[in-house]
C-alpha positions in Angstrom: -0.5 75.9 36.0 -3.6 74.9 34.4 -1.7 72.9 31.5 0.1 70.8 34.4 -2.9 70.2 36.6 -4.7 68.9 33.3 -2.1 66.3 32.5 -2.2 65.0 35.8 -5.7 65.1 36.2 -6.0 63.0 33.1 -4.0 60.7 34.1 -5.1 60.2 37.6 -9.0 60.2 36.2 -8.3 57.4 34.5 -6.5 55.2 36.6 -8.8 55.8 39.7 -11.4 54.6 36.8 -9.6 51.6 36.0 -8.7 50.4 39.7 -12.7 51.3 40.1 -13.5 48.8 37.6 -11.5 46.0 38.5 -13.3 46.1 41.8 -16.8 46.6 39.9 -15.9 43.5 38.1 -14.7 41.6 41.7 -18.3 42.1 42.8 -20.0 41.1 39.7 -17.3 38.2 38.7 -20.0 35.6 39.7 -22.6 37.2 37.3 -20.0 37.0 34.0 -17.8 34.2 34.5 -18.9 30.4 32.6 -21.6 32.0 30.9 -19.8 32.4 27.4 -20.1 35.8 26.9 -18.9 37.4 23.9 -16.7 40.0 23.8 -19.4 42.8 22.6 -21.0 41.8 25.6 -18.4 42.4 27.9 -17.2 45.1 26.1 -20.4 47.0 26.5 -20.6 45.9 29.9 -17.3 47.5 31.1 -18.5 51.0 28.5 -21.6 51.2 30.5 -19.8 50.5 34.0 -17.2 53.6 33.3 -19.7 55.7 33.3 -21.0 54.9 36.6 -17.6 54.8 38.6 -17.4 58.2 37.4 -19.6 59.7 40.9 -16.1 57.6 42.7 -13.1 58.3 40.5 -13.7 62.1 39.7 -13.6 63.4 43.2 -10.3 61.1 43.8 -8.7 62.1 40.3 -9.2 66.0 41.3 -7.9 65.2 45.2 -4.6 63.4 43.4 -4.0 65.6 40.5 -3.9 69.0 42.6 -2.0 67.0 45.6 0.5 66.2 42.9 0.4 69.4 40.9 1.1 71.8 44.2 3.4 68.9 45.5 5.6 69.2 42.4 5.8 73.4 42.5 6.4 72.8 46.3 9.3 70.8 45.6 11.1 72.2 43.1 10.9 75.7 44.8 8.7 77.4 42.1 5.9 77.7 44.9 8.3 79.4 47.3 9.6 81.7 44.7 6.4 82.5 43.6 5.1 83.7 47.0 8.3 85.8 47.6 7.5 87.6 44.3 4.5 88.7 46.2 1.9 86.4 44.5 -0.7 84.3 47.5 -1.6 81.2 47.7 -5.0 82.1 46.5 -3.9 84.0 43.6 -2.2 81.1 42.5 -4.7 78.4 42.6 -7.5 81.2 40.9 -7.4 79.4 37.6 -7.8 75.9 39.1 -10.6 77.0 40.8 -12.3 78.5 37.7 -11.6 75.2 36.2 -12.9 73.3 39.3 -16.0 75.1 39.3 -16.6 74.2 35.4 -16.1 70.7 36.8 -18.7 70.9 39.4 -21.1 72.4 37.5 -20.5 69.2 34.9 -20.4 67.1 37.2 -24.2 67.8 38.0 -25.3 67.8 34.8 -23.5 64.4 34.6 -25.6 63.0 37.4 -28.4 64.4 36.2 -28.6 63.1 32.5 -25.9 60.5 31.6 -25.3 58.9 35.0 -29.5 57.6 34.7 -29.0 56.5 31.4 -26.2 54.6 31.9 -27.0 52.9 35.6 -30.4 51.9 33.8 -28.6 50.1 30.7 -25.6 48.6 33.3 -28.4 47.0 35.7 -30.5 45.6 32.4 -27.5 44.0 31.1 -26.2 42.7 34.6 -30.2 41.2 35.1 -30.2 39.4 31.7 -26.9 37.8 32.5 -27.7 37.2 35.8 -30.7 34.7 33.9 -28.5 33.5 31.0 -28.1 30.0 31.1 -24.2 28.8 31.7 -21.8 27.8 29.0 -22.0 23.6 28.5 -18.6 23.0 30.3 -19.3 19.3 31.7 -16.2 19.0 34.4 -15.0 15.4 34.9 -15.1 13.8 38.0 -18.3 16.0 39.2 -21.6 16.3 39.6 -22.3 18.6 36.7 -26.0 20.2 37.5 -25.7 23.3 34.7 -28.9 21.5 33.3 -32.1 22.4 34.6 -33.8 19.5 35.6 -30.6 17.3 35.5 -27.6 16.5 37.0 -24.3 14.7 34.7 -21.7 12.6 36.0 -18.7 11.7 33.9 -15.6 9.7 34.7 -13.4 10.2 31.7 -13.1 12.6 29.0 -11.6 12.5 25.3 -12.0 15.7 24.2 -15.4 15.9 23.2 -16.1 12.3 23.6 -17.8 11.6 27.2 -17.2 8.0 28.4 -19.3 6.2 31.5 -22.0 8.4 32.4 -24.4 8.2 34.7 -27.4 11.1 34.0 -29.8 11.9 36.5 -33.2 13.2 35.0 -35.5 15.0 37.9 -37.3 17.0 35.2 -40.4 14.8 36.1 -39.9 15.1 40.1 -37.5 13.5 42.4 -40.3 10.4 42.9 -40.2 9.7 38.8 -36.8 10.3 38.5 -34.7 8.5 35.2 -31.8 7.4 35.5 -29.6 7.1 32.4 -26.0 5.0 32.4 -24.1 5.4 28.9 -20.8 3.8 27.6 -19.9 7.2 26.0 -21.6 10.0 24.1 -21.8 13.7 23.2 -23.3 16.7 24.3 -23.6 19.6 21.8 -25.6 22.8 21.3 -28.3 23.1 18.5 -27.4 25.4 15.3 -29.3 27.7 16.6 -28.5 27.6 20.4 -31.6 26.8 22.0 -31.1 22.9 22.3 -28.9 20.6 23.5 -28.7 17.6 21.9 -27.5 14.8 23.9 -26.7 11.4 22.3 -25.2 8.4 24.0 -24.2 5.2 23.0 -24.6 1.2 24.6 -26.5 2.0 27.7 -29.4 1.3 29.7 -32.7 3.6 31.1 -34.1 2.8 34.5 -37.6 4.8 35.0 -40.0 4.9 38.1 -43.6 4.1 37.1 -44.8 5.4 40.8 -47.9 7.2 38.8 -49.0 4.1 37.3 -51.2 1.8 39.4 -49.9 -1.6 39.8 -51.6 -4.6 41.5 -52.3 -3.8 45.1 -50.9 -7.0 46.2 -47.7 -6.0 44.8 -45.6 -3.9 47.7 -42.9 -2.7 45.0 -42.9 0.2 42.8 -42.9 -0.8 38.9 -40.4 0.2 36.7 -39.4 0.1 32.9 -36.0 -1.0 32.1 -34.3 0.0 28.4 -31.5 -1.0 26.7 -30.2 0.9 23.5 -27.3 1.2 21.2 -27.8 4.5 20.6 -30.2 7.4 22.3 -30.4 11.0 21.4 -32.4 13.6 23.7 -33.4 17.1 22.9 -33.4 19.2 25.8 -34.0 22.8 25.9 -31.1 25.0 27.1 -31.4 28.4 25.7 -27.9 29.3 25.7 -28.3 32.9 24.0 -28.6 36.2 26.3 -32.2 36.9 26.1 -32.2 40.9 27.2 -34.6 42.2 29.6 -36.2 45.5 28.4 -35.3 48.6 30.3 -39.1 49.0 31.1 -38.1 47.7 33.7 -36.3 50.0 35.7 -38.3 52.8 34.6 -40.1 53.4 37.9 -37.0 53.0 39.7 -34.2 55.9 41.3 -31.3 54.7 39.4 -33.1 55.6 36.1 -34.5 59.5 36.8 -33.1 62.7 36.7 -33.7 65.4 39.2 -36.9 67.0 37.9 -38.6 63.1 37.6 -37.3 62.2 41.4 -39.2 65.5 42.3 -42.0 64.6 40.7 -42.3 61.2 41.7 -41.3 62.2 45.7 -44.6 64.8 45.4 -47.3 61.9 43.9 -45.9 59.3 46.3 -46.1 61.3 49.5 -49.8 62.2 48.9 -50.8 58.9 48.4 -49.0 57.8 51.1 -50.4 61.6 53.8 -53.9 59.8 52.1 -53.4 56.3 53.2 -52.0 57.1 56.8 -55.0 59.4 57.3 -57.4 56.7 56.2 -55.6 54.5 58.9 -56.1 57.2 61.3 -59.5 57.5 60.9 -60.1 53.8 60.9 -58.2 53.7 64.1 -60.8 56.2 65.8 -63.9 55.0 64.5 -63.4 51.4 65.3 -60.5 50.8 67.1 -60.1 53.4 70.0 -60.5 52.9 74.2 -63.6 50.0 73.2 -65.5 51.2 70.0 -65.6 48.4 68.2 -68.4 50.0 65.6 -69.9 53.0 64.8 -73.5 51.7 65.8 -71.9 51.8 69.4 -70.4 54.9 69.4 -72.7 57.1 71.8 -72.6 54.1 74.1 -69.2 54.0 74.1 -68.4 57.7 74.7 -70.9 57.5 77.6 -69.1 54.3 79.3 -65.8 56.1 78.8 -67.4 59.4 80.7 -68.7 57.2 83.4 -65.2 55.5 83.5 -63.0 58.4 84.5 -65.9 59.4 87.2 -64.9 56.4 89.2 -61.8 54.1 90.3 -61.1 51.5 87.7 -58.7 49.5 89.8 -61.6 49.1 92.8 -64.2 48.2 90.0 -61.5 45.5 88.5 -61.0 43.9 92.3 -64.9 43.7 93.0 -65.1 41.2 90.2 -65.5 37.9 91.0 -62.0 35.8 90.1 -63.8 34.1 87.3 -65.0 37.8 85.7 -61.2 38.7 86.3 -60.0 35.9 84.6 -62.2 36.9 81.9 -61.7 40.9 81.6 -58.0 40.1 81.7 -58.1 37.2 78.6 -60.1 39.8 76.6 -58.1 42.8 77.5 -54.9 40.8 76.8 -56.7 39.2 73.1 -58.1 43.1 71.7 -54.3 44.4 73.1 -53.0 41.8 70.7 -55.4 42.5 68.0 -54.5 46.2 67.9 -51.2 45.4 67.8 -51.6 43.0 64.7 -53.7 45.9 63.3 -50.8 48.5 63.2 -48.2 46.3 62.1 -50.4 45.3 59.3 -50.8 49.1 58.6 -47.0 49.8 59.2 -46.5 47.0 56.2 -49.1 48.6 53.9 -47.1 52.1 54.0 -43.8 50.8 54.1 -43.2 50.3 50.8 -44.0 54.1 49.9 -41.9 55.5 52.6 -38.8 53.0 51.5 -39.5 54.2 47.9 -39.9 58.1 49.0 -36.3 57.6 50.6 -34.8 56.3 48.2 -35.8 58.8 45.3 -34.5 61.5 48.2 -31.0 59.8 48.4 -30.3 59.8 44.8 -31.9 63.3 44.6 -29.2 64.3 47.6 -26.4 62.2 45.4 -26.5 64.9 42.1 -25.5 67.5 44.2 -23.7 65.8 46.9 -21.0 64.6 44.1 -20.4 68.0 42.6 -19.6 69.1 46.4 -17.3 66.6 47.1 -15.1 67.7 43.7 -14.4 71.1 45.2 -14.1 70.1 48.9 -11.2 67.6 47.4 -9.6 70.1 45.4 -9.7 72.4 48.7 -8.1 69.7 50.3 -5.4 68.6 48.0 -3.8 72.0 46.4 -2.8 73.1 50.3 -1.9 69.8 51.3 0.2 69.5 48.5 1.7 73.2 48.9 2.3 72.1 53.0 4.0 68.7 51.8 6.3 69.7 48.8 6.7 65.9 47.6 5.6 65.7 43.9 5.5 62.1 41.7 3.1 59.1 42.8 4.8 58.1 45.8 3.5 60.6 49.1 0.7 62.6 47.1 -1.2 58.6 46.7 -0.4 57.6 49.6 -2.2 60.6 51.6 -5.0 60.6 48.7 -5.8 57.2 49.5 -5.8 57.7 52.8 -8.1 60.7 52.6 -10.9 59.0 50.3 -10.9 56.3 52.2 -12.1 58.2 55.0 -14.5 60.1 52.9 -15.8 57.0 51.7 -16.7 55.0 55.3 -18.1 58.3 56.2 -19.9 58.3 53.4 -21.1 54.7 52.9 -21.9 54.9 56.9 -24.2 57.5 56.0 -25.8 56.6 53.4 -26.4 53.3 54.8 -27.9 54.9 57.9 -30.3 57.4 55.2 -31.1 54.5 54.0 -32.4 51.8 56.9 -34.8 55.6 58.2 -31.8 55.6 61.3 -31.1 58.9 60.2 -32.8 61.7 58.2 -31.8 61.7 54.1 -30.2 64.9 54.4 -27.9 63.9 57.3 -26.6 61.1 55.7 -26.1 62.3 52.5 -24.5 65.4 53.3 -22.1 64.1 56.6 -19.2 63.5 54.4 -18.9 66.9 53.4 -19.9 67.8 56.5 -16.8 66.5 58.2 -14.3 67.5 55.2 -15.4 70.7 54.7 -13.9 71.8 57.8 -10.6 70.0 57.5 -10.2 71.7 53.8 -10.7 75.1 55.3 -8.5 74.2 57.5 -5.3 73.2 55.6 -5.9 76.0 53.0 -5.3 78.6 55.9 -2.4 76.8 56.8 -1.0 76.6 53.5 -1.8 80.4 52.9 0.1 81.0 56.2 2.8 79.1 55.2 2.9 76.7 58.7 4.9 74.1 59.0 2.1 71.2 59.5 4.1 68.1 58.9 7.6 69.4 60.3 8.3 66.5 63.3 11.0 68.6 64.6 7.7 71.1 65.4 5.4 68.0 66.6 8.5 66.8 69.0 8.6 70.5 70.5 5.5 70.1 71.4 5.6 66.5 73.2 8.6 67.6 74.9 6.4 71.1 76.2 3.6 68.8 77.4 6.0 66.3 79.0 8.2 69.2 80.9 4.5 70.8 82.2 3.4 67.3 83.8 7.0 66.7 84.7 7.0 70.1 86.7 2.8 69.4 88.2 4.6 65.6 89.7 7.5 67.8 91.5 5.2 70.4 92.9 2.8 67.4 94.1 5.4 65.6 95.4 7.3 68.7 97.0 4.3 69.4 99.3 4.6 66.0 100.6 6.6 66.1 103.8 7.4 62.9 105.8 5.8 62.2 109.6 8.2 61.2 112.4 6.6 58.8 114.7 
């Protein structure tokens, strides 16, 4: 049992990786593509990557392998024959769930030390390339702007050979722009890629002189006209990958293991219980029902004592309409002040909480992944026992189908964890929340040996409703008797 479930889970684990990382590299196609990256490169990009699709492909790879191992014993009787030798269900899976349990205990220590690591080298490497320059690929036809500072227009191309260009050179500022038209000419990359050397041949150089001051009679702007038979031009184009360090990231979620996202939640939250008790405080001394200082502070607490002795709307309407107009402009500009006040102190502590939530959600995520391994093994070994179809075919299809319900659940809630909508624990744990019950479920079915998927049982049952209201229209309609007029 163990030998098969192995094989398959293998085989599954890796092409739930692979399908994983295709869509990884979808998302990040932008971020690779025209930027001449060598194969190391993308080679360590796609190592580093693996490692975090992990947290997605291991639950799926244990839901498919034990859907296909129990589908395949299901179907070629061995399941049955087992159970009328007396053996249970549970009997039989107790080796896969020793096994399971190694998993999940791996799987947390996965998270917890090689998942940082590797999420803080992937997002390095995905930054620096992110800032590496593109690869010189001047299309013809186009406004080619890969250049910073410039913009290239070609019209015809032999092989390397450009022919009538037109350069646009806003490196000064759109007002001083250059304008460059060429014959032909090359563009090439330094030895040691950190220049690009243009040179062009039988063309002319039109420059703005707007900085210069000309005679003051003189409406137009002056200009300098050049001719050449040949021009080269240095321009910096740094075409190497220039790596970001993974400093970077050290202060951030992806990069700490459980102990260091404790840690940091603890010294966060009491600077953040010390700066929303400093705003408190401010708020009462200076801020609260008119005390405006601290020098005014008796004064104030006797108005406010003299205030509830008496009828404040009766005071208000004794005013004269000038005094109202008054009280009502200053009431209406402090209202608007406090208001600025604890926005402005809502901004200052945001930051912290945001950070404090999300070291919680990646603290949830270590444990929430090793969870999720055993819930989906719960969930495929009965399924697979109650469906008796082995191979690829049925067992993917209903895998599929179940993960991609575990995952909206679970993006929904983490999503909602994250934007404060709902508490950290909530929406980190709902997913299990909602499967736990349905893997339960299906195991005591299987162990009961019920026919869950039989239609012939699911058409009984329509046709048992459909009799019942058949039988509540006739009665209804029985009692109905017809008046002669």
């Amino acid at each position: 049992m163990l030998k098969r479930f192995l094989t398959l889970f293998m085989m599954t684990f890796f092409i739930c990786i692979f399908i994983l990382l295709m869509q990884f590299l979808w998302m990040h196609v932008k971020d690779l593509v025209g930027k001449g990256i060598s194969v190391g490169v993308l080679a360590e990009f796609f190592f580093y990557a693996f490692f975090t699709m992990v947290p997605l492909g291991l639950p799926l790879a244990i839901l498919l392998a034990s859907l296909m191992t129990f589908g395949n014993l299901g179907e070629s009787f061995e399941l049955t024959a087992m159970k009328a030798a007396g053996i249970s269900l549970f009997r039989i899976m107790r080796p896969l769930v020793v096994f399971i349990a190694f998993i999940c205990v791996g799987a947390f220590f996965f998270s917890n030390t090689v998942l940082p690591m590797a999420q803080t080298k992937l997002w390095t490497l995905i930054f620096s390339l992110r800032q590496k320059s593109p690869e010189l690929d001047i299309p013809v036809g186009e406004f080619y702007s890969g250049i910073d500072g410039m913009t290239v227009y070609v019209r015809e191309r032999d092989e390397r050979l450009l022919k009538n260009l037109m350069i646009y050179d806003f490196s000064a500022g759109f007002n001083n722009a250059t304008v460059m038209t060429a014959d032909s000419g090359y563009v090439q990359l330094t030895g040691d890629n950190k220049y690009l050397l243009l040179t062009l041949f039988d063309g002319e150089t039109f420059e703005n002189l707007k900085e210069q001051k000309g005679n003051k009679n003189q409406g137009s702007i002056p200009y300098r006209r050049e001719t050449f038979r040949k021009k080269e031009i240095l321009i910096d184009f740094d075409s190497g990958l220039n790596r970001y360090d993974e400093s970077i990231l050290k202060d951030q979620h992806v990069s700490k293991d459980a102990k260091m996202l404790v840690a940091s939640i603890d010294s966060v939250n009491k600077i953040l219980d010390i700066k929303l008790e400093q705003q408190g405080q401010e708020i009462l001394r200076r801020n609260y029902l008119g005390r405006e200082s601290g020098e005014q502070r008796n004064t104030a607490a006797d108005t406010i004592a003299g205030t509830f002795a008496c009828d404040i709307d009766s005071m208000f309407f004794d005013l004269s309409q000038e005094d109202m107009e008054y009280a009502m402009s200053q009431a209406v500009a402090r209202a608007k002040e406090k208001k600025d006040q604890i926005q402005y102190n809502k901004i200052m502590v945001n930051d912290s909480i945001v950070y404090v939530r999300r070291h919680w959600i990646e603290l949830h995520r270590k444990f929430t992944l090793s969870f999720a391994c055993l819930i989906f093994f719960f969930i495929g070994a009965p399924l697979g026992a109650i469906i008796r179809k082995g191979g690829l075919g049925m067992p993917a299809v209903v895998s599929v189908m179940m993960f991609v319900v575990y995952y909206i659940i679970d993006t929904t809630g983490y999503k909602m964890a994250r934007e404060g909508l709902w508490p950290v624990a909530e929406g980190m744990w709902i997913s299990s929340a909602v499967l736990l019950p349905i893997g339960i479920f299906l195991t005591w079915k299987a162990a009961v040996d019920a026919t869950l998927f039989s239609s012939d049982q699911y058409k009984k049952v329509f046709e048992n409703i459909k009799n019942k209201i058949a039988a509540v229209v006739r009665k209804r309609t029985g009692k109905r008797q017809p008046h002669n007029s």
